[in-house]
C-alpha atoms as one frame of an Amber mdcrd trajectory, in Angstrom:
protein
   2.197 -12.872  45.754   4.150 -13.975  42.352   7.565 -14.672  43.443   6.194
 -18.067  44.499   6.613 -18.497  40.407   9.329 -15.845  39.673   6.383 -14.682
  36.940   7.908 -11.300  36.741  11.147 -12.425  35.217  10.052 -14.503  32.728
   9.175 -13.578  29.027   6.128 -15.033  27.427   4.397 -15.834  23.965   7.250
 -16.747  21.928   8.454 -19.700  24.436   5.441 -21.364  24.817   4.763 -21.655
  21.380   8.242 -23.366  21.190   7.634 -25.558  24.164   4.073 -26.446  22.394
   5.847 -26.869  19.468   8.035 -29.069  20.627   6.155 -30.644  22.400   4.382
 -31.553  19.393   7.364 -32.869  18.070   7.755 -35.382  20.027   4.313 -36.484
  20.592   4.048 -37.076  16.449   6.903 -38.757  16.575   7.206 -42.426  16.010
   5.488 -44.799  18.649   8.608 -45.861  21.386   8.663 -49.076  23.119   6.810
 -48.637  26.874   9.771 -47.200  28.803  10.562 -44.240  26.333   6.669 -43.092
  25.901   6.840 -39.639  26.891   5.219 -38.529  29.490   2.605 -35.480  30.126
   1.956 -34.444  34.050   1.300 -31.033  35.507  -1.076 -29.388  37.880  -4.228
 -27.195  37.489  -5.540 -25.025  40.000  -8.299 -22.143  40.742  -6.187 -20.161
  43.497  -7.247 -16.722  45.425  -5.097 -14.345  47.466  -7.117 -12.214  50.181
  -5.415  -9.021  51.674  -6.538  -5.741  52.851 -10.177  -7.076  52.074  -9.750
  -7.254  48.648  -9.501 -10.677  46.943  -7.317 -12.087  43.332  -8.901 -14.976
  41.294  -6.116 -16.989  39.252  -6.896 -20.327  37.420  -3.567 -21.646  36.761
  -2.241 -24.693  34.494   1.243 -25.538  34.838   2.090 -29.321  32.127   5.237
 -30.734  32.505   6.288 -32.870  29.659   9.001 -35.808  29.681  10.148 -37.637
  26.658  12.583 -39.848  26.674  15.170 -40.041  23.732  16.515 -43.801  23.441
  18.288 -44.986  26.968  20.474 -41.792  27.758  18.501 -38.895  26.383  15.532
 -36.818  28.398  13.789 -33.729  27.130  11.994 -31.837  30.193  10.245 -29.016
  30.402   7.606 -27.026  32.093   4.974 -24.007  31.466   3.051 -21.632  33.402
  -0.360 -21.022  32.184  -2.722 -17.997  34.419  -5.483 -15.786  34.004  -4.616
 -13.137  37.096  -8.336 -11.777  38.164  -7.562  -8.904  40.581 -10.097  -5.767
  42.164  -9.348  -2.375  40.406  -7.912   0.338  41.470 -10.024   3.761  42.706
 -13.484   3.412  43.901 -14.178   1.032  40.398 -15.352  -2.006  42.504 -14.541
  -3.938  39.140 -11.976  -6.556  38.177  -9.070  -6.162  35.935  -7.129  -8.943
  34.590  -3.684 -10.301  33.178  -3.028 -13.158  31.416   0.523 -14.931  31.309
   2.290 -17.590  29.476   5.527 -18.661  30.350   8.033 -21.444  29.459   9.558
 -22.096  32.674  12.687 -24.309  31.873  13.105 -26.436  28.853  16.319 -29.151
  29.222  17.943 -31.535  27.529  19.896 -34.320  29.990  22.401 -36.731  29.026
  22.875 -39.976  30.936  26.699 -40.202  31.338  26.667 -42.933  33.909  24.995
 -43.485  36.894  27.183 -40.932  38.334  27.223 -37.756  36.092  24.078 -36.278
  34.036  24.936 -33.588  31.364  22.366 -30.694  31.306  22.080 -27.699  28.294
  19.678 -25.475  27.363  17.613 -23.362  30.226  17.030 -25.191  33.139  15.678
 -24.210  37.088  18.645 -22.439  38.807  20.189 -25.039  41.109  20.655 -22.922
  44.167  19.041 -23.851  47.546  16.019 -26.620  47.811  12.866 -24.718  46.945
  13.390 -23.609  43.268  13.630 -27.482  42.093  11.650 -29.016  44.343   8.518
 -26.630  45.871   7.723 -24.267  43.001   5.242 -26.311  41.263   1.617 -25.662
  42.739   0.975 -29.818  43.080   3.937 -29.726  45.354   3.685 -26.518  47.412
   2.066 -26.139  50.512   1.859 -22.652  49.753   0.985 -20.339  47.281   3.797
 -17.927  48.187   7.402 -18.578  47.989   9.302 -17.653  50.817  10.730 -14.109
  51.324  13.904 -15.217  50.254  13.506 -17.346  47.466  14.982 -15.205  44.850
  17.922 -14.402  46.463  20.731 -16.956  44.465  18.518 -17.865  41.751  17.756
 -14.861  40.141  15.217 -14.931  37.526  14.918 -18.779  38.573  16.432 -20.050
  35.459  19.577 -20.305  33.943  20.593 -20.492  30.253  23.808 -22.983  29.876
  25.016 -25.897  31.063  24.937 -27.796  34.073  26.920 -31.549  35.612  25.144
 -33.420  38.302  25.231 -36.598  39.616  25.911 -38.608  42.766  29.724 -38.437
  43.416  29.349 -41.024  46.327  26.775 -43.954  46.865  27.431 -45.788  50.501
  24.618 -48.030  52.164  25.144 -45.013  55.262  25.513 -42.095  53.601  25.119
 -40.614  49.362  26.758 -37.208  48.587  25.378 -35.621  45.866  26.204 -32.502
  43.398  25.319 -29.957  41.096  27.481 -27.732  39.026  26.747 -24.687  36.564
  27.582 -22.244  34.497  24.613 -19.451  33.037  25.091 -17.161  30.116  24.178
 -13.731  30.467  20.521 -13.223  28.442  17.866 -10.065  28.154  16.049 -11.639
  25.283  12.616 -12.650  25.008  13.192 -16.179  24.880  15.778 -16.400  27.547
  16.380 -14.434  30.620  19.284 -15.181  32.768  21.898 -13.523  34.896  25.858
 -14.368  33.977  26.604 -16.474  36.461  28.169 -19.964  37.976  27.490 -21.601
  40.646  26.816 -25.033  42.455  25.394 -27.348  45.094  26.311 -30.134  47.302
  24.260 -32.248  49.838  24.527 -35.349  51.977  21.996 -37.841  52.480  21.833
 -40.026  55.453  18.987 -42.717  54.673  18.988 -44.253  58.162  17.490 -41.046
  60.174  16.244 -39.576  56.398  17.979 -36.508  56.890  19.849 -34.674  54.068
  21.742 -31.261  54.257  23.842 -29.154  51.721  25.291 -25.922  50.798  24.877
 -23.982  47.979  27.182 -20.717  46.496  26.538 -18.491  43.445  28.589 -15.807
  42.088  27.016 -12.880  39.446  28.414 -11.112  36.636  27.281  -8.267  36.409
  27.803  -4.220  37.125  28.283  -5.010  40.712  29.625  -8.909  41.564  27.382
 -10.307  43.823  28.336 -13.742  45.816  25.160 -15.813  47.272  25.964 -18.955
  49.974  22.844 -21.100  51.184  22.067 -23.793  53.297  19.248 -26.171  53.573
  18.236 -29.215  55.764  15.566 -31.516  55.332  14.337 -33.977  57.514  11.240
 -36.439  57.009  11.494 -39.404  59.880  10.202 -43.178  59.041   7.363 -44.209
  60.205   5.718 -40.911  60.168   4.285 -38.439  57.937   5.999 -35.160  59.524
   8.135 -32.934  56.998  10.838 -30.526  58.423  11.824 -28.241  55.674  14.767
 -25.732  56.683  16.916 -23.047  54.361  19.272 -20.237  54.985  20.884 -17.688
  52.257  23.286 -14.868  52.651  24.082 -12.519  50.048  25.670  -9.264  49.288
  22.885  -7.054  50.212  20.797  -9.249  52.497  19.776 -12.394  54.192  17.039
 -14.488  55.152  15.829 -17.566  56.007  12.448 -20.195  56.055  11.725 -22.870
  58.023   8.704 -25.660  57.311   6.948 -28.080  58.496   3.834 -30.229  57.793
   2.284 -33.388  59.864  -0.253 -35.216  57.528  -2.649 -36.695  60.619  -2.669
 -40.388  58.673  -2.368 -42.120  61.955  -5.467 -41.439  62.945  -7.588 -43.657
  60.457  -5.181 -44.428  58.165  -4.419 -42.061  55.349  -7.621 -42.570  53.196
  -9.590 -41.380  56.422 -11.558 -38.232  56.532  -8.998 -37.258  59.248  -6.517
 -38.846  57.987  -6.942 -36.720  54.828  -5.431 -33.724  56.831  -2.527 -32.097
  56.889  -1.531 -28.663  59.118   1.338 -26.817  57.864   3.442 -24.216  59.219
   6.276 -22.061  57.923   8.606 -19.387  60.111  10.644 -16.842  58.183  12.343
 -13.665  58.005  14.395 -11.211  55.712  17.222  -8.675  56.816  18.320  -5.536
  54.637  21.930  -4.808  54.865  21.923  -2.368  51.726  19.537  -1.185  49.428
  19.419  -3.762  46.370  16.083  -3.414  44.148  17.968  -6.749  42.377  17.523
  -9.126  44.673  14.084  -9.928  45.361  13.736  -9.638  49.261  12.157  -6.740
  50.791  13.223  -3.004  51.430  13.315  -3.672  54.913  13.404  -6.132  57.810
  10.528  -8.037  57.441   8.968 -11.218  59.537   6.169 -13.561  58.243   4.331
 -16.473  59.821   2.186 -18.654  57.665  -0.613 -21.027  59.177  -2.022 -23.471
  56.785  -4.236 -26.652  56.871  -4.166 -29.379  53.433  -7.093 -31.304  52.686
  -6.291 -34.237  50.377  -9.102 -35.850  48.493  -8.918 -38.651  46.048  -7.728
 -38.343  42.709  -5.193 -36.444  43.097  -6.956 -33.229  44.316  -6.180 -31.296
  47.309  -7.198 -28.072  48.516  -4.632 -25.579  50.499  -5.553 -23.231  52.905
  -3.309 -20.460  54.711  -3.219 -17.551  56.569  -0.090 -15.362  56.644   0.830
 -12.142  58.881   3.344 -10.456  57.841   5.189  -7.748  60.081   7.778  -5.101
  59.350   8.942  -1.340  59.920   6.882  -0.269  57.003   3.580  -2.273  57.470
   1.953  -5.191  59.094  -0.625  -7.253  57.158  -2.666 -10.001  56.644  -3.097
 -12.470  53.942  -5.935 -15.267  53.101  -4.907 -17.936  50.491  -7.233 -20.756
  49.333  -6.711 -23.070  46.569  -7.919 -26.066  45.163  -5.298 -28.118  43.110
  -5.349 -31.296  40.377  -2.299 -32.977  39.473  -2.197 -34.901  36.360   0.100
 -37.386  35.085  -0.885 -39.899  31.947   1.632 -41.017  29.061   1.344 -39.512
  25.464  -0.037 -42.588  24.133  -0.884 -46.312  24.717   2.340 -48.479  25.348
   2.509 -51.709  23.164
């Protein structure tokens, strides 16, 4: 269940005492005028996983923090804070339990114009849609990534540099892009693949439709080359989501496909119907050759995901899913509930 946050790959202690540190930094710092007050948002969340009749506990607190440096300057970053409460193994009808900390991307962006951002330092691999946009858990319908999600990205971040921007701005049609370059790091700090890579997508904002390609090529014993594809479509005048995504690599391929209909025309969206919101995801992964690098499974594997949002007031929603999950090896099924609270207030007052 942790590749929906890539936990495996990242290194802890050390980095979130630099992003608290930091964070300090800038929060000590002297009082900004109202547009550069830095800004602290996040998500907390008491999630469980359910499979094979045995059930995982995990309280997780993911801040964000924002501070802006003058007019062109942004410091970003984001943590992963969790406490995983899972059933022991043998006939020990006990819990055991793991505790992580994780700096998940800290970045430093330059305002160029409005048609070029410079990025350093380690930022969110920019392959595909769901790494940016999905992992956090006030964002996700899910708990679980799809099948597929490391494939491209990696460890999900990327230590080096990075150019985005809009390259074209039309009242019909905006083209957008994203280029890289990643260092090569095993360190506790850092941990990235040697790598570069890039992204480019088309918006159309009269049917609210946008759809891009991604590539990535890896350094490494073996070169590796990764191409994606995504597509995302969310119609006016109605509250349906179509979230679509498609990556080939070397070794293997797979793909996910989303959608979610929040019911807010019956009531209006503050009603107790209105409130909900089914979701429903489609994917699969196919092995070409054995990898253990990539992320995706050993073998060909389907997965179906029902789930149903409830969003109360203030910010609070609670997620729940069922999954079953089918392949050569194994079929199962999975349970997810969560409830979720996503924050968002400035460091200080603004004058």
């Amino acid at each position: 269940m942790w590749n929906r946050l890539n936990l495996s790959t990242y290194a802890h202690g050390s980095r979130l005492r630099k992003f608290i540190l930091l964070t300090g930094a800038l929060l000590t710092a002297t009082h900004a005028p109202a547009q550069s007050t830095p800004l602290i948002s996040g998500g907390a969340g008491f999630l469980t996983s359910t499979s094979g009749g045995k059930t995982s506990y995990i309280p997780t607190v993911m801040p964000l923090l924002a501070a802006p440096l003058g007019s062109h300057i942004l410091v970003e970053g984001r943590a992963t804070l969790l406490e995983d409460l899972y059933p022991s193994g043998g006939s020990d009808s006990g819990y055991s339990h793991l505790y992580y900390d994780a700096l998940t991307y800290m970045q430093l962006n330059y305002l160029v114009s409005s048609h070029m951002t410079i990025i350093a330092g380690e930022y969110l691999t920019p392959f595909g849609s769901y790494n940016e946009r999905l992992t956090p858990i006030w964002i996700s319908n899910f708990e679980d990534a799809p099948l597929s999600f490391n494939l491209g990205i990696g460890t999900g971040s990327s230590v080096g540099g990075m150019l985005r921007g809009s390259a074209v701005s039309k009242r019909n049609f905006s083209l957008d892009y994203v280029a890289y370059y990643s260092a090569a790091s095993s360190g506790q700090n850092f941990n990235s693949r040697n790598s570069w890579g890039g992204r480019s997508s088309i918006y159309i904002p009269q049917a609210r439709l946008e759809f891009g390609t991604s590539f990535a090529r890896v350094f490494a014993s073996e070169q590796t080359e990764n191409v994606g594809l995504h597509i995302w479509w969310e119609p006016a005048n109605t509250s349906f989501k179509l979230r679509s995504e498609y990556t080939h690599g070397t070794h293997s391929q797979g793909y996910w496909t989303e959608a979610d209909y929040r019911l807010a025309r019956f009531g209006g969206s503050e009603s107790v119907t209105g409130r909900l919101e089914p979701v429903f995801r489609w994917q699969q992964a196919f092995r070409k050759s054995p990898d253990s690098s990539d992320g995706l499974p050993s073998v060909n594997t389907s997965r179906v995901d029902f789930g149903l949002d409830y969003h109360l007031p203030q910010e609070v929603r609670i997620n729940t899913s069922y999954t079953r999950q089918l392949s050569s090896t194994s079929n199962s099924n999975i349970w997810e509930t969560g409830i979720v609270y996503r924050f968002l207030f400035p460091a200080w007052r603004s004058k």
